[in-house]
C-alpha positions as CSV (number, residue, x, y, z in Angstrom):
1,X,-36.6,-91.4,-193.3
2,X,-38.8,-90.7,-190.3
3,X,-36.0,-89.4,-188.3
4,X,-32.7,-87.9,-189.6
5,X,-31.1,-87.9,-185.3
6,X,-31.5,-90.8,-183.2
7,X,-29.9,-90.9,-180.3
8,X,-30.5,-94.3,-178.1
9,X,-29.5,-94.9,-174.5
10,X,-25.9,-93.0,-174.9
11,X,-23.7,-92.8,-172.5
12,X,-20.6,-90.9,-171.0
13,X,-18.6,-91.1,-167.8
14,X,-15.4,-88.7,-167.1
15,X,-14.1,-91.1,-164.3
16,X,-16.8,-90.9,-161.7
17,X,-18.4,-88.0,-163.5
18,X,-21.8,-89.1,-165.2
19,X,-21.5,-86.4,-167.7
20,X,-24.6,-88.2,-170.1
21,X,-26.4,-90.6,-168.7
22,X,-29.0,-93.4,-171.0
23,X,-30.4,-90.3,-172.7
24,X,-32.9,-90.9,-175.8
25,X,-34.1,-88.8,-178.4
26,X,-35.1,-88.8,-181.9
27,X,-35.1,-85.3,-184.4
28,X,-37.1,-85.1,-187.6
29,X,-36.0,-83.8,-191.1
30,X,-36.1,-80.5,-191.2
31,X,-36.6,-79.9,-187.7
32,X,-35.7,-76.9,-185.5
33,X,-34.6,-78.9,-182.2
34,X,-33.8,-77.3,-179.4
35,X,-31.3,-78.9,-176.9
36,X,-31.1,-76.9,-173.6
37,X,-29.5,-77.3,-170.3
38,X,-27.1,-75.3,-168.3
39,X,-23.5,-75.4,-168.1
40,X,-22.4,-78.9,-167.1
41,X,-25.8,-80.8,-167.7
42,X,-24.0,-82.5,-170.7
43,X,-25.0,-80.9,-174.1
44,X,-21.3,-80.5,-175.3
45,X,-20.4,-83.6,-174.5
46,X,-23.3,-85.0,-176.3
47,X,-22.7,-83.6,-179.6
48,X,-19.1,-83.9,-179.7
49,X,-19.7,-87.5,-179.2
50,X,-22.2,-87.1,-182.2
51,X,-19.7,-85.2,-184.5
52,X,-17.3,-88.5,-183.9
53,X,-14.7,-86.4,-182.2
54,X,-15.7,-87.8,-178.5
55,X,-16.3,-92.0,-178.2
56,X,-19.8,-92.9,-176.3
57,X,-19.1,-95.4,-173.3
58,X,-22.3,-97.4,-174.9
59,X,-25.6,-96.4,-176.8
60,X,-26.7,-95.9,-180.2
61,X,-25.7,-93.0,-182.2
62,X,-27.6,-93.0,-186.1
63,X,-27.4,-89.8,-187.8
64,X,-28.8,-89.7,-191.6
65,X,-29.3,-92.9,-191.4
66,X,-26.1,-93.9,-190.3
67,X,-24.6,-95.5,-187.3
68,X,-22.0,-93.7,-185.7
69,X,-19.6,-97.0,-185.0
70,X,-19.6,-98.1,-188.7
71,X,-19.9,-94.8,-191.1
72,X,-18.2,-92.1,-188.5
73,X,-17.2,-90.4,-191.7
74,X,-20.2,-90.1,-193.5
75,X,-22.2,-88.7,-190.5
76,X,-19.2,-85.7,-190.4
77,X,-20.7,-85.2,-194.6
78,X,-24.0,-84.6,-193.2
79,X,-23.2,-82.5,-190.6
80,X,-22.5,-78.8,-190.0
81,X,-21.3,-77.5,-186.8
82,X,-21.5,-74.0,-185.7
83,X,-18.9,-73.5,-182.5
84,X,-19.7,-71.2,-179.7
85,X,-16.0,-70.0,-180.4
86,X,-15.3,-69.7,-183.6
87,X,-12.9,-72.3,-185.3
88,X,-11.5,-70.3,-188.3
89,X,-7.7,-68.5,-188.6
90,X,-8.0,-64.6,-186.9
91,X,-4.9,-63.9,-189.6
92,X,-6.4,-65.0,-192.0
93,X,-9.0,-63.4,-194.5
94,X,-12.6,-64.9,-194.9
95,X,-11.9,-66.2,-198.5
96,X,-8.8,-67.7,-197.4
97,X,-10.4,-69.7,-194.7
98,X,-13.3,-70.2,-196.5
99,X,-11.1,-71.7,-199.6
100,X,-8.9,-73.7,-197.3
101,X,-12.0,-75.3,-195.2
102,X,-13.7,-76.0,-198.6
103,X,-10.5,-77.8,-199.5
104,X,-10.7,-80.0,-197.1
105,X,-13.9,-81.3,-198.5
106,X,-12.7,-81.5,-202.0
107,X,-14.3,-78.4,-203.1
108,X,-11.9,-76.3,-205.3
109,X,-11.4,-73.9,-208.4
110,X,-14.9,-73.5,-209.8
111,X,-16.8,-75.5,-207.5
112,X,-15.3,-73.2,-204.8
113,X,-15.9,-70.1,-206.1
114,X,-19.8,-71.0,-207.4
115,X,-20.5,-72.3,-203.5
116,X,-18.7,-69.4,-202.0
117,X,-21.3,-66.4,-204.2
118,X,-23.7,-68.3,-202.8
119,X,-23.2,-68.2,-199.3
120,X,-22.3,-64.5,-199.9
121,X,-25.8,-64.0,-201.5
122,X,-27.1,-65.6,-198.4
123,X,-25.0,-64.3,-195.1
124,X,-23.8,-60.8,-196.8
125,X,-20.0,-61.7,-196.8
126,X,-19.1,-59.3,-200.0
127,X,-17.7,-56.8,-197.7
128,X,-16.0,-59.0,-195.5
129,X,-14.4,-61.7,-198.0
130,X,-10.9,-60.0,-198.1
131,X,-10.6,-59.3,-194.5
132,X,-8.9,-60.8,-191.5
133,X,-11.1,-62.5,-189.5
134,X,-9.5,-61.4,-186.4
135,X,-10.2,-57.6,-187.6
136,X,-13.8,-58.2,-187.6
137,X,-16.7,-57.5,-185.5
138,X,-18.8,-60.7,-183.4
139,X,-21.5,-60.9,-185.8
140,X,-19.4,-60.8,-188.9
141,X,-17.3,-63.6,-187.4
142,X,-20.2,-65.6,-186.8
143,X,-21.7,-64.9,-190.7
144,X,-18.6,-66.6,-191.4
145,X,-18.4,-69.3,-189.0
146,X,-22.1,-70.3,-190.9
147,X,-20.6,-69.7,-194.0
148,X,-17.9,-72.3,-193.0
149,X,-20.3,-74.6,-191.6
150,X,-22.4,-74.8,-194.9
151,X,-19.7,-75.1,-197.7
152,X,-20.0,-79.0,-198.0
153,X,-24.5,-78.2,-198.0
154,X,-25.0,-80.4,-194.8
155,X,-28.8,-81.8,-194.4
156,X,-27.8,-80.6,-190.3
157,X,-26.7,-77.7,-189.0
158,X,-25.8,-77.9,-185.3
159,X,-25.4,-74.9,-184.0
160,X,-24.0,-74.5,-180.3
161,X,-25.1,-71.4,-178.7
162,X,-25.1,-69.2,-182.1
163,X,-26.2,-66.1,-181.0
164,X,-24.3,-65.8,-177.9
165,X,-22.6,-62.0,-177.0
166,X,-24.6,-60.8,-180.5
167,X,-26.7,-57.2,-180.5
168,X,-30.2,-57.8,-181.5
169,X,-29.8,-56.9,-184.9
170,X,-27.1,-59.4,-185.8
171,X,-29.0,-62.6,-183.5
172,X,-32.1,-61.2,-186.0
173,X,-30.3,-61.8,-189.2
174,X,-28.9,-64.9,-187.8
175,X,-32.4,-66.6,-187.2
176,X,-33.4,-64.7,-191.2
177,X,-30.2,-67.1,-192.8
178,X,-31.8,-70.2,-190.3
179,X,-34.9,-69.6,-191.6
180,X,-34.2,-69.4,-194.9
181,X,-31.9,-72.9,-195.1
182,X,-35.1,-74.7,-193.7
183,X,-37.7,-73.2,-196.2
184,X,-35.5,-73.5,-198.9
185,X,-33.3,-76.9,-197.8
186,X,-35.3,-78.7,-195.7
187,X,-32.0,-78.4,-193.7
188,X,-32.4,-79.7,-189.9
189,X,-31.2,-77.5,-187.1
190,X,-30.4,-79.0,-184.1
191,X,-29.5,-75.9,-181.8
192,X,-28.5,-75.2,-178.4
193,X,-29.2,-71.5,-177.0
194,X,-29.4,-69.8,-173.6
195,X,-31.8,-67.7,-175.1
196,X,-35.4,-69.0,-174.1
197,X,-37.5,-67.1,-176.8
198,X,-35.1,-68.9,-179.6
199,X,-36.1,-72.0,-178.1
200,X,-39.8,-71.2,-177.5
201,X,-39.9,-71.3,-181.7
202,X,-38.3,-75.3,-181.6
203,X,-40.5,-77.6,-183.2
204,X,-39.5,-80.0,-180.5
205,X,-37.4,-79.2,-177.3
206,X,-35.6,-81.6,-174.7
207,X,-34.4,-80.4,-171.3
208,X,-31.0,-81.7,-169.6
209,X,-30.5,-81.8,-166.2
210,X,-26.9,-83.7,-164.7
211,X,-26.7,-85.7,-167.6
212,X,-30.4,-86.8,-167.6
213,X,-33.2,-85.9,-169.9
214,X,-35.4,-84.0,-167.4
215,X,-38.4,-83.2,-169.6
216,X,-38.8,-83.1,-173.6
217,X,-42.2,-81.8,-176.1
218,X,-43.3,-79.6,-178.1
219,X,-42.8,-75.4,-176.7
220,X,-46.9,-75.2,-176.2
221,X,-47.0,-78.8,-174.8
222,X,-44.3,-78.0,-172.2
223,X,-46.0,-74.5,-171.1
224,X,-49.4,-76.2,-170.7
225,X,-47.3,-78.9,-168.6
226,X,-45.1,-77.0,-166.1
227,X,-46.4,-73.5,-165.9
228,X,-50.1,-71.7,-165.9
229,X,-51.1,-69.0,-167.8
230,X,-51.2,-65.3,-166.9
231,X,-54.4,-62.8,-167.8
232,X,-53.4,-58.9,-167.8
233,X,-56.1,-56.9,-167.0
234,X,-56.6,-53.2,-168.4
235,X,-58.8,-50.1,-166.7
236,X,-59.8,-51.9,-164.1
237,X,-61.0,-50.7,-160.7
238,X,-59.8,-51.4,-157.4
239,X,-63.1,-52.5,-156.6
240,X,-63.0,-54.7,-159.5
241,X,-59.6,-56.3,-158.4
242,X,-60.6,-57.2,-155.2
243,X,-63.6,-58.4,-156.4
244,X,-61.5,-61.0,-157.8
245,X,-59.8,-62.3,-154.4
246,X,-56.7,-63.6,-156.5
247,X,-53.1,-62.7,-155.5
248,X,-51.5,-60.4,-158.3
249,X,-49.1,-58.1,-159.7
250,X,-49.3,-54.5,-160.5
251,X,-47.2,-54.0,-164.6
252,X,-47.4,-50.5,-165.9
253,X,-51.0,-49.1,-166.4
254,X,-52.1,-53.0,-165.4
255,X,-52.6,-55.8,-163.3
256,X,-51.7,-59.6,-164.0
257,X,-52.8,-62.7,-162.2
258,X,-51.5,-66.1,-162.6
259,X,-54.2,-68.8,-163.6
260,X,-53.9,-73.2,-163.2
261,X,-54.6,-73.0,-167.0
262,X,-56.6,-71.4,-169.8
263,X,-59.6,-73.0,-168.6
264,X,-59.4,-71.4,-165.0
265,X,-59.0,-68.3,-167.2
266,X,-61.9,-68.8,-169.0
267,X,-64.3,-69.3,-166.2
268,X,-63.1,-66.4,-163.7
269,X,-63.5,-64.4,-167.2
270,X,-66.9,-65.6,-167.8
271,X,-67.8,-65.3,-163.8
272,X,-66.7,-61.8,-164.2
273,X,-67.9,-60.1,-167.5
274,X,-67.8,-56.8,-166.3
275,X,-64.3,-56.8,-165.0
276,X,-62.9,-58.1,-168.0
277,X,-63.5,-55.9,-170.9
278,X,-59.9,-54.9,-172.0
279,X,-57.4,-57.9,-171.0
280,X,-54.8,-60.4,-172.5
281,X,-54.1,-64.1,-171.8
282,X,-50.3,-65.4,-172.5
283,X,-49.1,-68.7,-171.8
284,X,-45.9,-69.3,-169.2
285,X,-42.4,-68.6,-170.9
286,X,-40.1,-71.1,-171.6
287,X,-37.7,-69.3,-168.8
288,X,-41.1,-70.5,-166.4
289,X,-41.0,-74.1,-168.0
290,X,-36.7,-74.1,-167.5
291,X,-37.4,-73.5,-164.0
292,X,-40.0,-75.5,-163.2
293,X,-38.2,-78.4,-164.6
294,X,-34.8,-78.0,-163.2
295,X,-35.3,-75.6,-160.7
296,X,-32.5,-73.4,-162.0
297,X,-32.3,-70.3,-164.3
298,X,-30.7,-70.5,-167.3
299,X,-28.5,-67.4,-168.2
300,X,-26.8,-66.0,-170.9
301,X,-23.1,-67.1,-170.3
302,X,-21.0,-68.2,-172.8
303,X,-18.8,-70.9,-171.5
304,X,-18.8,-74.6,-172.4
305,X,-20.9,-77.0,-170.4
306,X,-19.7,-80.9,-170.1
């Protein structure tokens, strides 16, 4: 199939709150989509409507090649959701929950036990199998929250805000495990993240603001649209840097100015060849792109959005 998400003019109201509003998008197999907004612009509310446990005031809803209003329960087979709060027992042991949320999806005995080595092999759970979950730390909670996620092999993975409150470390190995199920799976990820670097490495991204779809593309074609690009310049002199006539910002041992686009860049370079002998041209972040678009930052908190 061309596309394994489509999502068609959906729509959901809370009274007189416009919490999703005629919002279109499509996601690809094996896609990593990233699906960003702040705290009320209504990413929650658009995947609970799309795991069948919200009902859409009207649009289309076709997961796998399903529609959501005739095969609700086959869309939940192809799904795997990753909660920013984890849903598993804190009394209970990883294997316990692990054997109780396999259960549920007819996986027992020797299936069970073959599907559980080998999301142990992927997420390291060995040393955390026989304890509670509510004794562990945030990162081995989350190994098992994935772990939980995968047990019925899901062609998605939906992962809300996955790396959330983790050290560096832990977010790293989280994004090794993604990595592998989409080399070795061709599983689709459909993620949502506060962190902006995660999403600057989405095959496609989309942007909510209020309910709205505010601006959607590729990572690159989103920098080229809403932000310039930035050349730091090394062992330059002052002479040199007022040479220039550009406004700009002393970083370190360096000086950075902020260009239109790579082509400005390339001309004030070429203009300038003895200037700039030791310098660097990045693209705008996708922090610059966020900001651009909806004119707000988007930080690191944890709590659920509409």
């Amino acid at each position: 199939m061309d596309n394994i998400i489509e999502i068609r003019h959906l729509c959901k109201n809370y009274g007189s709150v416009k919490a999703v509003q005629d919002i279109s998008f499509c996601v690809k197999p094996g896609e990593l989509f990233a699906f960003l907004g702040v705290n009320g612009a209504g990413k929650s509310t658009t995947i609970t409507i799309m795991c069948s446990q919200l009902a859409k005031d009207s649009g289309t809803v076709i997961i796998g090649g399903y529609d959501i209003d005739k095969d609700p329960d086959k869309i939940k087979s192809e799904l795997g959701v990753v909660f920013q709060n984890s849903v598993l027992d804190r009394a209970l042991s990883v294997y316990d929950n692990l054997k109780s949320r396999a259960a549920l999806y007819g996986i027992t005995g020797k299936a069970f036990q073959a599907r559980l080595a080998e999301l142990s092999e992927l997420l390291g759970l060995d040393d955390i199998l026989k304890r509670p979950l509510g004794k562990l730390s945030g990162g081995q909670r989350r190994r098992a929250d994935i772990a939980r996620a995968l047990l019925h092999k899901p062609k998605i993975l939906i992962l809300d805000e996955p790396t959330t409150g983790l050290d560096p470390q832990t977010r790293r190995t989280v994004w090794d495990v993604i990595g592998s199920l989409r080399k070795n799976d061709n599983m689709t990820v459909f993620l949502t993240t506060h962190y902006m670097e995660e999403a600057a490495d989405a095959d496609y991204v989309v942007i909510l603001d209020s309910g709205k779809i505010a601006a959607d593309g590729t990572p690159l074609s989103l920098k080229n649209r809403y932000t310039g690009d930035y050349i730091t310049l090394y062992n330059a002199t002052n002479e040199q840097i007022e040479e220039l006539n550009l406004p700009f910002e002393r970083i370190r041992d360096a000086v950075r100015f902020a260009v239109p686009n790579t082509a400005a860049a390339t001309e004030l370079i070429l203009k300038h060849p003895d200037t700039f002998r030791d310098y660097e041209i990045t693209k705008g972040k996708m922090d610059d792109v966020f900001l651009a678009v909806t004119g707000k930052k988007l930080s690191g908190s944890a709590n659920t959005d509409a």
